[in-house]
N, C-alpha and C positions, 0 to 999 in steps of 0.2 A: 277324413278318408282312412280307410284300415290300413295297415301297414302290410301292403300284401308280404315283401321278401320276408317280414320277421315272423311271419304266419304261420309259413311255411316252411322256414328253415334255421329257425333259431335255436333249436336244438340240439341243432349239430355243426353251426355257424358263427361264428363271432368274430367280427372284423372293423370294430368301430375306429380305430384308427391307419392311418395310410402304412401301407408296408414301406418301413425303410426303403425300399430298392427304389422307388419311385422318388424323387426331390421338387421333381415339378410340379408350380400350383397351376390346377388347370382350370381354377373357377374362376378367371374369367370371360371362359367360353361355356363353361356347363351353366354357371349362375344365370346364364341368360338366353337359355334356348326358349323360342316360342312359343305359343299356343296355336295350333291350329284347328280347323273342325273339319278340314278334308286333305287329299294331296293334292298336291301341285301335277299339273298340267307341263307339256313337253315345252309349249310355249312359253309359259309362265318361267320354267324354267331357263330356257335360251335369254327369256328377256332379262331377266337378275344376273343369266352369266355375262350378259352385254356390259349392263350396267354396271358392275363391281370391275371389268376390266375397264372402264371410261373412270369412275371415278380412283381408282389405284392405279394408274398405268408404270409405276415406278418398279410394284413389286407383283401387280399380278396379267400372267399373259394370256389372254382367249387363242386358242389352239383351235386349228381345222384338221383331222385327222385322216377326213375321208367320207365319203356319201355309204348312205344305207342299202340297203337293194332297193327300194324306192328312190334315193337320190338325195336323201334329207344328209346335211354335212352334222358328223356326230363331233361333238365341240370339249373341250377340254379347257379347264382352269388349270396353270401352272402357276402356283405361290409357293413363293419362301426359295430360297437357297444354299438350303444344310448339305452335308456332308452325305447323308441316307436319301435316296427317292421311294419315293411313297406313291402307289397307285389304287387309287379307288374310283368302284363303278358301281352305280345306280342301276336296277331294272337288268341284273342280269337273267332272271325271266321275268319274262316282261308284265305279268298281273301281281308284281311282285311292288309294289309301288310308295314305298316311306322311304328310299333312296334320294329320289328326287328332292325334299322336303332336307332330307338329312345334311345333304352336301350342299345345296344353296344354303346352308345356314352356316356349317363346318367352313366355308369357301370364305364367307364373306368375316365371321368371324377370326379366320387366321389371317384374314388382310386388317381386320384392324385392330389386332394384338399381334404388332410387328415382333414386340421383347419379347413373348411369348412363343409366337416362331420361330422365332432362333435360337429360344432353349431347347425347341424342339430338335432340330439340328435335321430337317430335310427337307426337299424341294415335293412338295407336293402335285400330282396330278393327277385330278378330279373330273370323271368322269359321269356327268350326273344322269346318263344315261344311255347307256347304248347299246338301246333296243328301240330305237324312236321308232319305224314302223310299228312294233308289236305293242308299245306301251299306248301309241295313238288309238291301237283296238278297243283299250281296255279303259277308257277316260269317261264312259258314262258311269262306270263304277266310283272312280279317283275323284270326281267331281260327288257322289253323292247318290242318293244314301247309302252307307257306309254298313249294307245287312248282306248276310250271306244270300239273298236270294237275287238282290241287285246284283253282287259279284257272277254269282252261276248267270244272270240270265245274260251277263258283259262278258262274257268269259273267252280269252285268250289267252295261250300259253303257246308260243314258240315251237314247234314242234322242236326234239333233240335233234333230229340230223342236221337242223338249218341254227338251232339257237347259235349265238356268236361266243356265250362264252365255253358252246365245248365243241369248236371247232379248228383250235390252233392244230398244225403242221405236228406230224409224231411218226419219228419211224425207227423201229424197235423192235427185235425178231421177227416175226411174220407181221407185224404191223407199217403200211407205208402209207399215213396217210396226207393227205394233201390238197386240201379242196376248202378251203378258207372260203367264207361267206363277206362278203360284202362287209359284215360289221365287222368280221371278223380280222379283214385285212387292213381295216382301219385303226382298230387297236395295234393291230401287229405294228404298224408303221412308226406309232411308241416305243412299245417293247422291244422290240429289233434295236433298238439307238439309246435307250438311256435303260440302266441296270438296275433293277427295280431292287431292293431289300423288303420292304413291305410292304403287303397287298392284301386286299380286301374286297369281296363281292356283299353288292348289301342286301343277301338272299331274305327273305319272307318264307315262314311257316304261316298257317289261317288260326291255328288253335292250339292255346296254352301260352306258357310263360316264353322264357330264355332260355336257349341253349346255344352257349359260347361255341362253335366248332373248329377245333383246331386239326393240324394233321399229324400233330405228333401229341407226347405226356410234355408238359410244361411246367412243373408246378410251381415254381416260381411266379405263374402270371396269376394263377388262380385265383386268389386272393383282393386280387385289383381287379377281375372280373366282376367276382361275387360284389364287389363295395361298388361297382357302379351299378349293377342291379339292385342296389340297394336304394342308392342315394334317389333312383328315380322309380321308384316303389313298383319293379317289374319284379315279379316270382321266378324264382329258380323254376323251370318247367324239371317234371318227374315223368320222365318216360325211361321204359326199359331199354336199353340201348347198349352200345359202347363207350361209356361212361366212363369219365378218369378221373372225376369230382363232379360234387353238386353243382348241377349246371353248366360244366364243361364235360365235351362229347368229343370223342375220337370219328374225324369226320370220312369215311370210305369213299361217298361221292367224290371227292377233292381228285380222283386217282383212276378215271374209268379206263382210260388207256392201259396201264396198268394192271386192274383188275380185269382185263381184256387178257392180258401173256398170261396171267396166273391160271387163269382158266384154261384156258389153251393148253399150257403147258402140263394140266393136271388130267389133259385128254377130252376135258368138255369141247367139243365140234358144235354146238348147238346154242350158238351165243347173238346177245342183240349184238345187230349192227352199230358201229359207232363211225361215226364222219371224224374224228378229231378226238385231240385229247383238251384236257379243261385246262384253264386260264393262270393254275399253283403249274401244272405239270410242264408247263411251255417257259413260264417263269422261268422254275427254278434249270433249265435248261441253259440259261446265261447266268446264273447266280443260286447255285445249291444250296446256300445258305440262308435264300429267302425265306422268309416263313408268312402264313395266312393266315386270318380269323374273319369267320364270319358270326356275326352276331345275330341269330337265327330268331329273331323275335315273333312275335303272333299278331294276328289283327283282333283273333277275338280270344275271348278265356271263359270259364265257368269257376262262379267261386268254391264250387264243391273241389276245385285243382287244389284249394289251400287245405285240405283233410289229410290228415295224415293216420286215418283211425283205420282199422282194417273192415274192409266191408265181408258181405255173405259171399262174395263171389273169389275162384282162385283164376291167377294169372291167365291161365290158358284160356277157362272160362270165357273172359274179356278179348281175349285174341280170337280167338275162336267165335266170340258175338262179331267183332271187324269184321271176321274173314267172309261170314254168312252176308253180313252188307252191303260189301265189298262187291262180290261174287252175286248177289242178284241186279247191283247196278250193273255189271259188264255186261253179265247177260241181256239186259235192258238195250244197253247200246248196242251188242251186237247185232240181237235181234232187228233193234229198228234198223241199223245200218244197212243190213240186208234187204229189207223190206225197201228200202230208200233210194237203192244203188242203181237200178235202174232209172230211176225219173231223177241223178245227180245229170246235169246238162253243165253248171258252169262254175269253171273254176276258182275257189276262193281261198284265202288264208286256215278258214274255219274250213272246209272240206280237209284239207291237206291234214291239217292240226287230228280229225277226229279219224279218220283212214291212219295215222296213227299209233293215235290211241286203241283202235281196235285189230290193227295185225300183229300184235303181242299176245292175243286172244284166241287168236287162230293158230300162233308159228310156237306158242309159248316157250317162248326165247330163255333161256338163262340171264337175268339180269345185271347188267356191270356198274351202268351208269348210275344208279342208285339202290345198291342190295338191300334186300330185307334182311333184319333182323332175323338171325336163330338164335333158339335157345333149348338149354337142354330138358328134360323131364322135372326135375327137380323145380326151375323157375316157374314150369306151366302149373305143378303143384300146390306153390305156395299162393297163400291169399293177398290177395292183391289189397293196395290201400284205395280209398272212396278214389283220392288225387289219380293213383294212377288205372284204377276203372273207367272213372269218367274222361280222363285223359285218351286213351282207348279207344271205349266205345264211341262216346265222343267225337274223335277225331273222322271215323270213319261215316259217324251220322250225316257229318259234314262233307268231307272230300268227297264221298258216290253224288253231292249233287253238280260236279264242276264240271266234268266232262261230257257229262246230258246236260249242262250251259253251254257246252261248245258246241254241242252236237243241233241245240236249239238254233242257236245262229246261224248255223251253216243251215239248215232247212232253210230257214227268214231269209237268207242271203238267197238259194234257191229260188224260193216260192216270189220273193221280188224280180227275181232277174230273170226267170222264165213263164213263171203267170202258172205254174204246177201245180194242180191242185192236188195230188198225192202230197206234193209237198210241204202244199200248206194243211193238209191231214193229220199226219205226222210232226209236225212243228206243232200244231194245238195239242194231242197229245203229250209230246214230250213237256210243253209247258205245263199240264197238267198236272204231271209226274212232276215236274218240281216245287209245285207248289203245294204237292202229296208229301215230298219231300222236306220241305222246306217246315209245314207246318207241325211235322211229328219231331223235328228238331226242336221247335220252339214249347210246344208240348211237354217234353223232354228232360231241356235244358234250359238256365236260365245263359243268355247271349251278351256276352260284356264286351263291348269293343274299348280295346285298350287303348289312351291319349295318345295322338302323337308326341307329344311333347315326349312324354315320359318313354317310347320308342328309341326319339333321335337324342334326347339327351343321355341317355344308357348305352346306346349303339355309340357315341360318339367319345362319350370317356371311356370306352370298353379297349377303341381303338386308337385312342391317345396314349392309355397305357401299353397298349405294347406294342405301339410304334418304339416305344423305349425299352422294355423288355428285347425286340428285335435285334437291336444297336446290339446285346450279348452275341448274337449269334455271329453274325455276319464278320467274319473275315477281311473280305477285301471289296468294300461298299461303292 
């Protein structure tokens, strides 16, 4: 197999032994992560959380935290008894899905490397998913085939106002907000009682490498980053961004509440609405000192990401192909939306989800919850390398076909529940369009879905390291 990280970043990387700051050996739990060919199911799931609490009942505890807005109890593993508590969740959006996969494995291996636990020095609580409603959406994906067209045609994404991890409690100059969802009150009923030091969301990107995302400059962890991207041959991802090292990214999402006063405060009146603030911001509200990482991994890659040669094209260029993309799929959806809105009779997940997606289109909101990226003249200037063109363009070839996936469903949902033949009109259509879409991708690019294995074993040294890194910060644990 090529060595993707040395491909890519050896040039300006070299970390073939552990940073002194680390003493712990952690192999073995990395030497022994899985192979799988899909992810794990919600079921699948609950049933390994059953079993690892029956066969450990000594050191590990199955938690009831609380029902979903459907009613499903979101369940929690509590192992080990350090000094530091540790909170991590699965599927905090919910078609976000190697979470699941990650922590049944994480879970069950820190029950049976008990010495190794308690070098760790923290009580662990793992939540391997809580978004059971919305990840149940997403399971004819999860189960297979594992291609962008199968994800768009399964397509569900949480909408933000309801997602559970940005709806904790936040009230803060003109912000009073209060309106916890269902999942959302059920993590609370954690967080509210034991003081979390470190945490982690096991967010999902569709395309490219790694990018570690933290909320502050770290550079002490960086290093033990790069060498677990290393050890499990994931690429440093090269995207233009807010970058603080190769494959570590200064994360703005982390902070929407936040980036909510600053706008305000700077006179913008003309902002997305937000139900909540995210899951770091409600944290570090009992403990300032927490810190997050989320280790943003991809489902798919293109090997042209490992180039680092300068193409014919300059930055902007490439920005500029996205945006052109971008901006003819919205208009796609708005159009059919409109066309659709009349003969919508019944109400589903997928309606809510795609109304939206498309009132951003219409109110064009200031964005908080996830800013884009600016840059100045000079960046759009310069020539972009192969990695971060196809990186780019790429990225967007892909994303315009996920929310005409959602938008499909909710027609099907439709055209089943009412016998609408507008609906099922429109639903042929739009599948058309993504199988218009889908095949100029494949045309294009070539589509590399990257192993689980090599996901959760990366994401999971990523976060063993600075669970210890953490231990620096933290004060009073």
């Amino acid at each position: 197999m090529v060595d993707l990280f040395l491909s890519l970043t050896e040039a300006s990387i070299k970390h073939d032994n552990p940073p002194q700051s680390n003493m712990i050996d952690f192999s073995p739990i990395l030497d022994k992560v899985p192979e799988w060919d899909r992810f794990l199911t919600v079921d699948e799931q609950n049933t390994e959380s059953r079993k690892l609490a029956e066969e450990y009942p000594e050191s590990v505890e199955l938690m009831e935290l609380g029902p979903s807005t459907m009613g499903e109890q979101i369940l929690c593993l509590k192992i080990g008894s350090g000094k530091y508590n540790a909170f991590i969740h699965g599927f905090p959006n919910c078609e976000e899905p190697y979470g699941g996969n990650h922590l049944t494995y994480l879970s069950r291996a820190l029950a049976e490397n008990p010495e190794l636990t308690k070098q760790l020095d923290y009580t662990w609580y793992l939540v391997k998913c809580s978004d059971p409603d919305g990840a149940r959406r997403n399971e004819d994906f999860q189960k297979g085939p594992l291609d962008p067209l199968n994800f768009s045609l399964n397509y569900y994404r949480t909408p933000h106002s309801i997602t559970p991890d940005g709806c904790f409690p936040f009230r803060y100059g003109p912000l009073d907000l209060n309106n916890p969802t269902a999942e959302t009150r059920a993590l609370m009923s954690l967080l509210d009682r034991v003081k979390m030091s470190f945490l982690s969301s096991l967010h999902m990107m569709k395309w490219g490498g790694i990018s570690f995302m933290v909320p502050h400059k770290a550079p002490e962890l960086y290093a033990d980053l790069q060498n677990a991207a290393k050890q499990f041959n994931v690429f440093l991802r090269k995207r233009p961004g807010t970058m603080l090292a190769p494959g570590v990214m200064h994360a703005q999402y982390l902070q929407p509440a936040r980036n909510y006063v600053r706008h305000m405060a700077a006179g913008n009146k003309h902002l997305e609405p937000i139900q909540g603030c995210d899951i770091y911001e409600y944290v570090q509200i009992w403990n300032p000192d927490s810190f997050i990482i989320i280790p943003e991994c991809c489902l798919w890659y293109e090997p042209r990401m490992l180039d680092d040669n300068v193409s014919e094209s300059t930055l902007g260029e490439a920005l500029e192909y996205g945006n052109e993309k971008m901006n003819e799929a919205n208009n796609y959806l708005l159009d059919t939306w409109r066309e659709a809105e009349p003969h919508l009779k019944t109400e589903t997940p997928w309606k809510k989800m795609t109304w939206e997606n498309v009132e951003p289109l219409i109110a064009k909101y200031t964005n908080v919850s996830n800013p884009p990226f600016k840059f100045n003249p000079k960046v759009h200037a310069r020539k972009a390398t192969v990695a971060e063109k196809i990186g780019i363009m790429g990225h967007d070839d892909l994303y315009r076909m996920f929310n005409i996936g959602g938008m499909y469903k909710m027609l099907d949902e439709e055209a089943k529940a009412s016998g609408s033949e507008k609906a099922e009109e429109l639903k042929e259509r739009t599948h058309a369009k993504l199988v218009e879409y889908n095949k100029f991708l494949h045309e294009n690019y070539e589509i590399v879905n990257t192993p689980i294995h090599n996901l959760v074993g990366m994401s999971i040294g990523a976060l063993l390291a600075t669970s210890q890194y953490t231990k620096t910060l933290v004060r009073n644990p």
